[in-house]
Each structure stands twice: as structure tokens, then as C-alpha cells.
mmCIF file of the N, C-alpha and C atoms, coordinates in Angstrom:
data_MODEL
# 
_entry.id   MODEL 
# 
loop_
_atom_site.group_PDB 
_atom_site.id 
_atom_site.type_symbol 
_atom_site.label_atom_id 
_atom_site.label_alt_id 
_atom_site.label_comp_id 
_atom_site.label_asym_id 
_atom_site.label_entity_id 
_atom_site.label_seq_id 
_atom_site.pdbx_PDB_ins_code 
_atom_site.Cartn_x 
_atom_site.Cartn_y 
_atom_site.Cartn_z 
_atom_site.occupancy 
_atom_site.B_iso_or_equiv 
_atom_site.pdbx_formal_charge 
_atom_site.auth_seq_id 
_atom_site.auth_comp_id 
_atom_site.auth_asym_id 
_atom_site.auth_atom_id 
_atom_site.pdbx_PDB_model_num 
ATOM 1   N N  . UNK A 1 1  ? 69.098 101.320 -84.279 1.00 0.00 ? 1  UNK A N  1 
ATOM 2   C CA . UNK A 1 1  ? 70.222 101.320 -85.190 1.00 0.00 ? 1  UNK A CA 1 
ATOM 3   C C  . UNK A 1 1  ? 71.443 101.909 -84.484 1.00 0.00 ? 1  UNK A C  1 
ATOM 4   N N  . UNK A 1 2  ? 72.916 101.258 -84.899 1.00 0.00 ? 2  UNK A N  1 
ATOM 5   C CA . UNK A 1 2  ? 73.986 102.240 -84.051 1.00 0.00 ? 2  UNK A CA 1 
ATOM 6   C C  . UNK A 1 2  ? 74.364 102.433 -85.495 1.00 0.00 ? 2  UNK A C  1 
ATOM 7   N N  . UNK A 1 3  ? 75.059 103.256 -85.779 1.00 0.00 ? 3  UNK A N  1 
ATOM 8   C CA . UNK A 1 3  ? 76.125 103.957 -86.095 1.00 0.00 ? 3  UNK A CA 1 
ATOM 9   C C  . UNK A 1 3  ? 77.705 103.447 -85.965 1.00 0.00 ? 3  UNK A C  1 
ATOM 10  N N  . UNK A 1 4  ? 78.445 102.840 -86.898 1.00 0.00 ? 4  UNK A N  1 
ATOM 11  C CA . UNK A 1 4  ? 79.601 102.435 -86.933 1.00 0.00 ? 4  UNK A CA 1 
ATOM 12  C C  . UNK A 1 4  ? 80.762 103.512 -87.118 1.00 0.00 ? 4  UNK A C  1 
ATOM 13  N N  . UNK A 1 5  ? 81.558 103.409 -86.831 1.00 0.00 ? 5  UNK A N  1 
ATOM 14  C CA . UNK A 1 5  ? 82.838 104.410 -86.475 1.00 0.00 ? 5  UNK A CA 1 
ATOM 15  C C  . UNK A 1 5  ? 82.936 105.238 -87.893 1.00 0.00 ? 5  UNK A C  1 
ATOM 16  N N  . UNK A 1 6  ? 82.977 104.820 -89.543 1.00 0.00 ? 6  UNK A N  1 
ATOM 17  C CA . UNK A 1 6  ? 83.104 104.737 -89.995 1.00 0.00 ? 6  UNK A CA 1 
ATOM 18  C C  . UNK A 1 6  ? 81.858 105.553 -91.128 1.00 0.00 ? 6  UNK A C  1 
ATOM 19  N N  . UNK A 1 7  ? 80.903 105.382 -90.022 1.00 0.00 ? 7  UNK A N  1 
ATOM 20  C CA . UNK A 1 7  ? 79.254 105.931 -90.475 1.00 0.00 ? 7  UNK A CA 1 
ATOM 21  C C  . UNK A 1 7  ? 79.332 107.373 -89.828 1.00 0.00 ? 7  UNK A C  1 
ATOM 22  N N  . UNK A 1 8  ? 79.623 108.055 -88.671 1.00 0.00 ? 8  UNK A N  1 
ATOM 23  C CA . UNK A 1 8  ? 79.487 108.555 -88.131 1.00 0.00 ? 8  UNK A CA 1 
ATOM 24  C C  . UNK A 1 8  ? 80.709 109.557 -88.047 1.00 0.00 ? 8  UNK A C  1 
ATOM 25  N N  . UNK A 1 9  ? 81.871 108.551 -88.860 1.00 0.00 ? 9  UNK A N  1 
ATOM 26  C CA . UNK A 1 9  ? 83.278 109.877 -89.637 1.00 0.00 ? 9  UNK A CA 1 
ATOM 27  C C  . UNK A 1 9  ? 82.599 110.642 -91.104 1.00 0.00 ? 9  UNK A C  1 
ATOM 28  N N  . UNK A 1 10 ? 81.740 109.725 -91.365 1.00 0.00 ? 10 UNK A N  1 
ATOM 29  C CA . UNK A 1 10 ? 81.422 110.260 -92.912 1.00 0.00 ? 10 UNK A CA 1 
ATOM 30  C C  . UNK A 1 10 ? 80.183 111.237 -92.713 1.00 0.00 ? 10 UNK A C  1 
ATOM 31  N N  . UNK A 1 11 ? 79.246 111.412 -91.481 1.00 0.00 ? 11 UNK A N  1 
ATOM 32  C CA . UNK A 1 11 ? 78.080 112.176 -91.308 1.00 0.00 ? 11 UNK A CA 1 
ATOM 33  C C  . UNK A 1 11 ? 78.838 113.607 -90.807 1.00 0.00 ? 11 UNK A C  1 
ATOM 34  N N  . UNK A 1 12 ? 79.592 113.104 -90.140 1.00 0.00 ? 12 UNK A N  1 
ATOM 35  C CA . UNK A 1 12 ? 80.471 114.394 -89.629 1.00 0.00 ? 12 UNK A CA 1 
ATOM 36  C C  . UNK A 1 12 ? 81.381 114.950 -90.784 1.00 0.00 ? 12 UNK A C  1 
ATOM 37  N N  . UNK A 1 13 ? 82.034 114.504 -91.696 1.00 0.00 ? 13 UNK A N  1 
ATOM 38  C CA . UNK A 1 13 ? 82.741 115.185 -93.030 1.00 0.00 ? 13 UNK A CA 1 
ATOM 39  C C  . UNK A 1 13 ? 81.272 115.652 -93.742 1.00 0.00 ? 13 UNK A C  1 
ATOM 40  N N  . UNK A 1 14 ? 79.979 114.948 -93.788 1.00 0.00 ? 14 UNK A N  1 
ATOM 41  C CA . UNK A 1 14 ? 79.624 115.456 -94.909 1.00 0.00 ? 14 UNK A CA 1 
ATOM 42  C C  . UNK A 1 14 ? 78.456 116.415 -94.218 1.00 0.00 ? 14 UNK A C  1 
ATOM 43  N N  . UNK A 1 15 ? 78.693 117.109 -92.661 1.00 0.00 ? 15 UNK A N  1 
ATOM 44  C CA . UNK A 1 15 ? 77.537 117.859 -92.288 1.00 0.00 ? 15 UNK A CA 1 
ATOM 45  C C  . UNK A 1 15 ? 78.163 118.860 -91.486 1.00 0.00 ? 15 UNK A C  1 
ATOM 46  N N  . UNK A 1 16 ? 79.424 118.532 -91.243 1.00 0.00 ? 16 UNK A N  1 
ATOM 47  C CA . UNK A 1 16 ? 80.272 119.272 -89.938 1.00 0.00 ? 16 UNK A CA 1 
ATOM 48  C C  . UNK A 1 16 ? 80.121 120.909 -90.350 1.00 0.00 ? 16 UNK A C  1 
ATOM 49  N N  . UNK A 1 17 ? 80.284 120.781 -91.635 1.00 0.00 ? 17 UNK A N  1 
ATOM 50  C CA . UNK A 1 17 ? 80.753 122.518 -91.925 1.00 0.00 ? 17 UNK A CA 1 
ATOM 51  C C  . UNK A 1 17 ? 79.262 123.265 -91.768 1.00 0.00 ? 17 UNK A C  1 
ATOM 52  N N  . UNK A 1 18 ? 78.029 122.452 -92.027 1.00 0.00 ? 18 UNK A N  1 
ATOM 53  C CA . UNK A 1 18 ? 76.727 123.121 -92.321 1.00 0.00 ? 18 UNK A CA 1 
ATOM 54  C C  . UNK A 1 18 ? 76.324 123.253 -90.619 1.00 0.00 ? 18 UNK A C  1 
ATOM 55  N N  . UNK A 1 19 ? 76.793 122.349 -89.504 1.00 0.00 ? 19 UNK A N  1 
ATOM 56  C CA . UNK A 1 19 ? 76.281 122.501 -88.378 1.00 0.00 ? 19 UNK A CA 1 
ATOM 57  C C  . UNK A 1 19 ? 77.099 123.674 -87.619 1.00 0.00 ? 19 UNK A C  1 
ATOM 58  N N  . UNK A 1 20 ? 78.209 123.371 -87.955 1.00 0.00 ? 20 UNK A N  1 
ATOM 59  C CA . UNK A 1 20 ? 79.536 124.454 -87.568 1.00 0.00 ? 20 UNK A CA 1 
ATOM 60  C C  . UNK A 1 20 ? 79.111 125.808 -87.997 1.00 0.00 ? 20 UNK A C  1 
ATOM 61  N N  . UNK A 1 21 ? 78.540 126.223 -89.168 1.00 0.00 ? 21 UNK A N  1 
ATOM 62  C CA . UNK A 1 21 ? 78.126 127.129 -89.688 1.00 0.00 ? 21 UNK A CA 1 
ATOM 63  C C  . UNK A 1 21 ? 76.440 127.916 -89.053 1.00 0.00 ? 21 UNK A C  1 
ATOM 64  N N  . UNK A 1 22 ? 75.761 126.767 -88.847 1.00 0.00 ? 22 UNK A N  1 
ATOM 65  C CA . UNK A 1 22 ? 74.363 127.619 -88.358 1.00 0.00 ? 22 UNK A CA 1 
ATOM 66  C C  . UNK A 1 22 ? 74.700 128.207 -86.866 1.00 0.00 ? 22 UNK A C  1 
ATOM 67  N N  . UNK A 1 23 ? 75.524 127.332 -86.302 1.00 0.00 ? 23 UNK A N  1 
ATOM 68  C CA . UNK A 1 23 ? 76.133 127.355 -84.992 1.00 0.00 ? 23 UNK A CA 1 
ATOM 69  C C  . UNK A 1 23 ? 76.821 129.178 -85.024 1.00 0.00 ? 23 UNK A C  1 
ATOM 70  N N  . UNK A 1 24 ? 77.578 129.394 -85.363 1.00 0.00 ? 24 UNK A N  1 
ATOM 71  C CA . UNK A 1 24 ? 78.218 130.208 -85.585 1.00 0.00 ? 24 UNK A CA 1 
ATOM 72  C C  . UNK A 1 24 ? 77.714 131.355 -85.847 1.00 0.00 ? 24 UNK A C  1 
ATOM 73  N N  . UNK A 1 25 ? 76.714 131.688 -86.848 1.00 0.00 ? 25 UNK A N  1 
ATOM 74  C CA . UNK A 1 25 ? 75.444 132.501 -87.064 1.00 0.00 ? 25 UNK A CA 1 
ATOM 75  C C  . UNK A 1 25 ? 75.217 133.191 -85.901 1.00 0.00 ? 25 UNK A C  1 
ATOM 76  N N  . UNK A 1 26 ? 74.116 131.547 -85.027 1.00 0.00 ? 26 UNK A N  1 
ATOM 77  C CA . UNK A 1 26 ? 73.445 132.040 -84.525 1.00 0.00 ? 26 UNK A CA 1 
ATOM 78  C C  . UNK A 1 26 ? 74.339 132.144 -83.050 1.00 0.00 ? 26 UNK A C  1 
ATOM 79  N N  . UNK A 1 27 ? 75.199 131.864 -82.538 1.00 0.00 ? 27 UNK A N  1 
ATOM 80  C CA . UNK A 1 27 ? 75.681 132.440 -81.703 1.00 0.00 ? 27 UNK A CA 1 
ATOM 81  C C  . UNK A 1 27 ? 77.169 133.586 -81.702 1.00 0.00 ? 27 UNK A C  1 
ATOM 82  N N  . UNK A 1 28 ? 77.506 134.059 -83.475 1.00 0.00 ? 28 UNK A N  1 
ATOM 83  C CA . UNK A 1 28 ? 78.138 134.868 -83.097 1.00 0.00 ? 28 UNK A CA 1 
ATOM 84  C C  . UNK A 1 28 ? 79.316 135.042 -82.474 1.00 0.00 ? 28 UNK A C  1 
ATOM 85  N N  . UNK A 1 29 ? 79.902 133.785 -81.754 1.00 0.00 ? 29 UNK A N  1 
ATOM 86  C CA . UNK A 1 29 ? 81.174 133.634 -81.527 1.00 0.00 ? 29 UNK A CA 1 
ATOM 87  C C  . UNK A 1 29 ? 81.638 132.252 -81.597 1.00 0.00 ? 29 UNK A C  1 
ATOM 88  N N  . UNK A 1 30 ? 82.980 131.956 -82.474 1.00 0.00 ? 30 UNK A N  1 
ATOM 89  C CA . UNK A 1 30 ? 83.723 130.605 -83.079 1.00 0.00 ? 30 UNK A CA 1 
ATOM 90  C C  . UNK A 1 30 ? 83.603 129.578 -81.561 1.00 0.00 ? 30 UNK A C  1 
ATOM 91  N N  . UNK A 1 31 ? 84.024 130.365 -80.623 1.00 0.00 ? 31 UNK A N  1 
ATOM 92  C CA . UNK A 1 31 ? 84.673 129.106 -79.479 1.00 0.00 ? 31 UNK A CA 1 
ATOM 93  C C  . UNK A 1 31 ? 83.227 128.890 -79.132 1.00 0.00 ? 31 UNK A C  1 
ATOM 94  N N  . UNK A 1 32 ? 82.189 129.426 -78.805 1.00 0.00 ? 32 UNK A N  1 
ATOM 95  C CA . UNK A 1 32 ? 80.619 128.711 -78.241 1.00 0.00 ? 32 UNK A CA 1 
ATOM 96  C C  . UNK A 1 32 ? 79.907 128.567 -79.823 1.00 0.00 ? 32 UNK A C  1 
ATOM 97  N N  . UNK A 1 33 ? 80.240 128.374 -80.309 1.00 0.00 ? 33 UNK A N  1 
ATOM 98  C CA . UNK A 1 33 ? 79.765 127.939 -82.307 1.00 0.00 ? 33 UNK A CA 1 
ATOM 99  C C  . UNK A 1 33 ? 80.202 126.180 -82.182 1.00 0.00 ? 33 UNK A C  1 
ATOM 100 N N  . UNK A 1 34 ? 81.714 126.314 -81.344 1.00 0.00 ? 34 UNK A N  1 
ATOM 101 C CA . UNK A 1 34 ? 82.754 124.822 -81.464 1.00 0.00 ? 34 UNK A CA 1 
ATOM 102 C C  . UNK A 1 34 ? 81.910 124.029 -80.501 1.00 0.00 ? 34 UNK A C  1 
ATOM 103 N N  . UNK A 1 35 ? 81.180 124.757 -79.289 1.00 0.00 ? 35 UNK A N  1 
ATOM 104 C CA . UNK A 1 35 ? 81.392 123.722 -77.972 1.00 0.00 ? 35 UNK A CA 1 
ATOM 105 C C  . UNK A 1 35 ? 79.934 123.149 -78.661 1.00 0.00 ? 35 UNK A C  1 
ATOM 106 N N  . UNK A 1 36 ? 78.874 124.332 -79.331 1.00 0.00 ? 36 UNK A N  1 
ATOM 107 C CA . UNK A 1 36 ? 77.337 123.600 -79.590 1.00 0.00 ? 36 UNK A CA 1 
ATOM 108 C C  . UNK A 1 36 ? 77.639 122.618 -80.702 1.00 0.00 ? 36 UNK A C  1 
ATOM 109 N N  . UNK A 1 37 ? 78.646 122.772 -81.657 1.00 0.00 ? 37 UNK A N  1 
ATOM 110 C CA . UNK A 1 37 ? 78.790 121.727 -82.934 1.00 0.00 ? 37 UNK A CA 1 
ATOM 111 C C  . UNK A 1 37 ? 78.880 120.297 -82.075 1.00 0.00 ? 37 UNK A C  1 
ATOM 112 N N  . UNK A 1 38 ? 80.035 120.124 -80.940 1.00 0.00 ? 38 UNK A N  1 
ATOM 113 C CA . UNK A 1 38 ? 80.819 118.925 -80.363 1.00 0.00 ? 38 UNK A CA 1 
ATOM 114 C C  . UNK A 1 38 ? 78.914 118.680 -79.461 1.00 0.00 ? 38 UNK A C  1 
ATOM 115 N N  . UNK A 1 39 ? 78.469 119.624 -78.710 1.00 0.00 ? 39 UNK A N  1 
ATOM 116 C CA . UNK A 1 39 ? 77.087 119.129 -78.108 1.00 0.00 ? 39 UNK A CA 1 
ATOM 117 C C  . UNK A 1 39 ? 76.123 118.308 -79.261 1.00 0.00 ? 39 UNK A C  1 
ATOM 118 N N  . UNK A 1 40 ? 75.934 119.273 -80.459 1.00 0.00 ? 40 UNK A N  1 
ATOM 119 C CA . UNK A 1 40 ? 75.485 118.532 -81.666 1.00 0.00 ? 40 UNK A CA 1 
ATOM 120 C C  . UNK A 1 40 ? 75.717 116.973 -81.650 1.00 0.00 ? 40 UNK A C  1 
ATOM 121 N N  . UNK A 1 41 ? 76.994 116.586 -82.253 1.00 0.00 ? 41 UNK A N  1 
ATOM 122 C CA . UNK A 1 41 ? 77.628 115.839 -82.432 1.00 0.00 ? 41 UNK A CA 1 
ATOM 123 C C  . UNK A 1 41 ? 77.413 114.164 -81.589 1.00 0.00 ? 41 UNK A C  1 
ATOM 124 N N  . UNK A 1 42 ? 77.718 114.789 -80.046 1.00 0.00 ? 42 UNK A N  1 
ATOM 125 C CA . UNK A 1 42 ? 77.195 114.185 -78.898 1.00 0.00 ? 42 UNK A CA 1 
ATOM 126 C C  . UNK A 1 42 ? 75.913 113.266 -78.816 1.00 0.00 ? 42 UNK A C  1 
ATOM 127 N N  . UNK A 1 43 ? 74.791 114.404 -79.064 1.00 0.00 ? 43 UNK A N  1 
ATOM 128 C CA . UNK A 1 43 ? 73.952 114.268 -79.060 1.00 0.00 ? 43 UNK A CA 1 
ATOM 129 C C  . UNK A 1 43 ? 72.844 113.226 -80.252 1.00 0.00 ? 43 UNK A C  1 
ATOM 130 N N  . UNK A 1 44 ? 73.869 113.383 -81.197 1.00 0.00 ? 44 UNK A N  1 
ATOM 131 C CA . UNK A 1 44 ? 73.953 112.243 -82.338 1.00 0.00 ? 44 UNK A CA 1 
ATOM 132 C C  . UNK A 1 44 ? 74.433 110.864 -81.434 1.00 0.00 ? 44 UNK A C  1 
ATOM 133 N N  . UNK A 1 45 ? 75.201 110.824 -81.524 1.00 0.00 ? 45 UNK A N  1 
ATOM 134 C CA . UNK A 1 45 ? 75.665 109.902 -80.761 1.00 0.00 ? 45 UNK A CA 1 
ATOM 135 C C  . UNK A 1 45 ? 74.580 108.915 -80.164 1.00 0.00 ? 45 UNK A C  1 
ATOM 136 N N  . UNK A 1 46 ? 74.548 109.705 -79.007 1.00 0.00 ? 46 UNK A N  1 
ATOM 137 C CA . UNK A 1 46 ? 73.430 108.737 -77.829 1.00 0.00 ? 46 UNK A CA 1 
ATOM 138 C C  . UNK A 1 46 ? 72.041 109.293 -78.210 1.00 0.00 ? 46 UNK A C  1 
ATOM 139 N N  . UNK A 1 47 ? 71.947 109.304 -79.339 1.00 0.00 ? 47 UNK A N  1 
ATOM 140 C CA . UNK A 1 47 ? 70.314 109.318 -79.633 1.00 0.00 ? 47 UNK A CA 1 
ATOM 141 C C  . UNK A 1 47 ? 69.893 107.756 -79.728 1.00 0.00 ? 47 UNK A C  1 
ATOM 142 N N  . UNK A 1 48 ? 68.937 107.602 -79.187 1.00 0.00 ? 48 UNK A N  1 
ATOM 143 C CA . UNK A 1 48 ? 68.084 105.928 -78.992 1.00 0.00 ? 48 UNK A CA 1 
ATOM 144 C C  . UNK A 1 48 ? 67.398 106.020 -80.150 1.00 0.00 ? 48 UNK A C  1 
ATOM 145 N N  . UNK A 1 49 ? 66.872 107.261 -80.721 1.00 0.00 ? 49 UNK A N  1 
ATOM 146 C CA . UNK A 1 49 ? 66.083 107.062 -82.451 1.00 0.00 ? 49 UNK A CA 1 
ATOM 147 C C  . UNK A 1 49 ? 66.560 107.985 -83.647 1.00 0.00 ? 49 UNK A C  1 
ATOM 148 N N  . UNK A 1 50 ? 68.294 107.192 -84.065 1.00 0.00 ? 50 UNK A N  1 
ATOM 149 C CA . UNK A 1 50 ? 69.067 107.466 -84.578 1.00 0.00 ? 50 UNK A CA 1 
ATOM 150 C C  . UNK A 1 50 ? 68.388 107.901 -85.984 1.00 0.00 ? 50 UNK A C  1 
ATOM 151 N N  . UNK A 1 51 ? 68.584 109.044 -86.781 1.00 0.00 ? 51 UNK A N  1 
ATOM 152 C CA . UNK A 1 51 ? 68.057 109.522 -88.096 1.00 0.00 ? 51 UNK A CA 1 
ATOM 153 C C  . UNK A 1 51 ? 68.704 108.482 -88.997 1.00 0.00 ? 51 UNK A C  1 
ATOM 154 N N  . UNK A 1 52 ? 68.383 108.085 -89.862 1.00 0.00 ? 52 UNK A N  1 
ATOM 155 C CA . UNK A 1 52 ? 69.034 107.410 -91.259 1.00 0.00 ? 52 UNK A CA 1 
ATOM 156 C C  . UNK A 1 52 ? 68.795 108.321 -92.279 1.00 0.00 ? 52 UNK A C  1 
ATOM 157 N N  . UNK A 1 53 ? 69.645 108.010 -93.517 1.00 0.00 ? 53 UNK A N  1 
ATOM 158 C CA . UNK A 1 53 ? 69.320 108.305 -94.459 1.00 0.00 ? 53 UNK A CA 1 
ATOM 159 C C  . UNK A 1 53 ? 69.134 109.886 -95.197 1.00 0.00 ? 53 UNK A C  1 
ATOM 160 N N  . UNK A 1 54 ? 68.504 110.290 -95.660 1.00 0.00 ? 54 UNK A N  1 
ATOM 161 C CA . UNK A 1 54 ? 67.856 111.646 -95.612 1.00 0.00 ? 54 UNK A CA 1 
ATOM 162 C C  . UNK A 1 54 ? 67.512 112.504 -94.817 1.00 0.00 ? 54 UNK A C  1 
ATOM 163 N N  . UNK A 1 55 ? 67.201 112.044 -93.390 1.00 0.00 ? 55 UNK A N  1 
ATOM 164 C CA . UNK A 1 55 ? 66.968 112.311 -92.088 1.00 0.00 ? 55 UNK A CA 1 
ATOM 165 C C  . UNK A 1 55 ? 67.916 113.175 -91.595 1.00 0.00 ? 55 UNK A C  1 
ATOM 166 N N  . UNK A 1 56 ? 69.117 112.650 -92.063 1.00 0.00 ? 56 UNK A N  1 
ATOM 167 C CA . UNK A 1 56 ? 69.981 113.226 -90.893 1.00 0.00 ? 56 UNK A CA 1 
ATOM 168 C C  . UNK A 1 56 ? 70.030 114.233 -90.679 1.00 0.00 ? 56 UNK A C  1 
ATOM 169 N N  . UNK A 1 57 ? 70.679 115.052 -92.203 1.00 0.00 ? 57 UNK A N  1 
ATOM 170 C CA . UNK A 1 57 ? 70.590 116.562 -92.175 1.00 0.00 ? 57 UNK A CA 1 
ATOM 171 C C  . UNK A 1 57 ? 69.670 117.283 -91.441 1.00 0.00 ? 57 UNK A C  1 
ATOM 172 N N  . UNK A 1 58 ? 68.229 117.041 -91.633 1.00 0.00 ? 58 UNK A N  1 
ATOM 173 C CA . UNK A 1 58 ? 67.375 117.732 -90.876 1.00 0.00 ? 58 UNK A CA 1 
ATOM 174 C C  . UNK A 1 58 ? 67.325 117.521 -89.455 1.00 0.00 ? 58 UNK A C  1 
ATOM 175 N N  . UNK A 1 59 ? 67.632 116.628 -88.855 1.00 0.00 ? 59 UNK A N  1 
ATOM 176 C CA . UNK A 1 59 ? 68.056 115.797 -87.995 1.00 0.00 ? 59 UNK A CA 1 
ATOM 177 C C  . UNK A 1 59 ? 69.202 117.160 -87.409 1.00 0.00 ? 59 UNK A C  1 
ATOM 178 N N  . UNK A 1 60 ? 70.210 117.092 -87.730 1.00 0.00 ? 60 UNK A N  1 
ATOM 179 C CA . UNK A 1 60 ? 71.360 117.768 -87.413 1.00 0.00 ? 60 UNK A CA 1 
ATOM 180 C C  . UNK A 1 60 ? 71.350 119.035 -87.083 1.00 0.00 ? 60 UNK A C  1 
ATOM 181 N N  . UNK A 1 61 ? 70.626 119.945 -88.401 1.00 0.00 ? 61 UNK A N  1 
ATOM 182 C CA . UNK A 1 61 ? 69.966 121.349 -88.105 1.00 0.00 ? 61 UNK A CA 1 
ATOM 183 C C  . UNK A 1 61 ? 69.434 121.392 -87.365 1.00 0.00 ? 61 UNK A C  1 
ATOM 184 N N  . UNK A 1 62 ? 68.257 120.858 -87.201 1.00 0.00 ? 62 UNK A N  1 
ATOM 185 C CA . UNK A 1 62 ? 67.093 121.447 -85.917 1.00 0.00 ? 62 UNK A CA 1 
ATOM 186 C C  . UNK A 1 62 ? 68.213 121.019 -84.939 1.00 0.00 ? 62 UNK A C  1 
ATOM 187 N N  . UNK A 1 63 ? 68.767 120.061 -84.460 1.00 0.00 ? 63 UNK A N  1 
ATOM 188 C CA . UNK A 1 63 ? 69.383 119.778 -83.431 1.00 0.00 ? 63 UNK A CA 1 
ATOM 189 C C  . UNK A 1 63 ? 70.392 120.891 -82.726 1.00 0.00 ? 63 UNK A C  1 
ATOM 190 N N  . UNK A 1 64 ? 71.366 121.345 -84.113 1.00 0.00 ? 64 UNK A N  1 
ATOM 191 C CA . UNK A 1 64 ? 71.789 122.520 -83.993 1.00 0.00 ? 64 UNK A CA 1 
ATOM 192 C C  . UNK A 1 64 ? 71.397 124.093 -83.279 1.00 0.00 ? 64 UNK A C  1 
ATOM 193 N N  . UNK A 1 65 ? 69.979 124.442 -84.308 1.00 0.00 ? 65 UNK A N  1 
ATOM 194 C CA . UNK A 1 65 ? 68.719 125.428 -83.793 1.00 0.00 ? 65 UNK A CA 1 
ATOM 195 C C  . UNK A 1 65 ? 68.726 125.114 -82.030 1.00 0.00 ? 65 UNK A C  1 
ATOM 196 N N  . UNK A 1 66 ? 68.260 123.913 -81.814 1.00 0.00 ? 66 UNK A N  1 
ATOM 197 C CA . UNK A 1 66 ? 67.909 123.872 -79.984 1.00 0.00 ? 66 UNK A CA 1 
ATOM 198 C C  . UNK A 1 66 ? 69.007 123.988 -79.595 1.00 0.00 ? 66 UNK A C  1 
ATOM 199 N N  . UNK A 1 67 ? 70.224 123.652 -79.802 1.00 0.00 ? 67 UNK A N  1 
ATOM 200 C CA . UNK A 1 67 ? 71.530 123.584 -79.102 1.00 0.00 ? 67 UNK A CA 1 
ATOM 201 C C  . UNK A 1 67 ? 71.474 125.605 -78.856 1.00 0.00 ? 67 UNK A C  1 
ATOM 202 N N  . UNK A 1 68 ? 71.739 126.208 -79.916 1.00 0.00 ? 68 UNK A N  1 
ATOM 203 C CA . UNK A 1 68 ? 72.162 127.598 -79.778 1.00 0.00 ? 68 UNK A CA 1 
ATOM 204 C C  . UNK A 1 68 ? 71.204 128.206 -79.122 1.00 0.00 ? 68 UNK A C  1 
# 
């Protein structure tokens, strides 16, 4: 599955603040909170077994968790 420009503005409005946020937690400072959200993000991206659906969120968190 890809992800259309349009799919992937709306996963990011409707998850940005919750990944931005665990990020932040767990590392404690905004500017390395920003660079793991954009690694997050990335990493969405060029995933070959893209989450759908319900997925994502959990998808996003844990992704988050390994990033920090």
C-alpha cells in the first residue's frame, strides 16, 4: 500500500501531537523530541508494510518508543 500526499497530511494532523509528545517525555528535551518525531515520520514513510487503519497509532507509538 502507499500512502497519498493527502493520507499521510491527515495521519500526521491526527497523530503528530501524540508522537511529538511521547517523544518529548521520553527524551526530555524539545529539539531531540523534534528530530525523533521527523525520524518517526520518515520512517512511516518508507515502511514496505505500511499500517492501515487502526494500526497506525500503535504503529506510530511503538515506533516512537524505539526511536527515543
Amino acid at each position: 500500500m502507499k500512502y497519498t500526499d493527502d493520507d499521510f497530511t491527515r495521519i500526521m494532523n491526527e497523530h503528530g501531537d501524540t508522537v511529538l509528545r511521547i517523544c518529548a517525555v521520553r527524551l526530555g528535551n524539545l529539539f531531540d523530541a523534534q528530530d525523533a518525531f521527523q525520524e518517526v515520520f520518515i520512517s512511516l514513510y518508507n515502511a514496505k508494510n505500511k499500517p492501515v487503519g487502526p494500526h497506525i497509532k500503535p504503529w506510530l507509538i511503538r515506533c516512537a518508543i524505539n526511536e527515543c
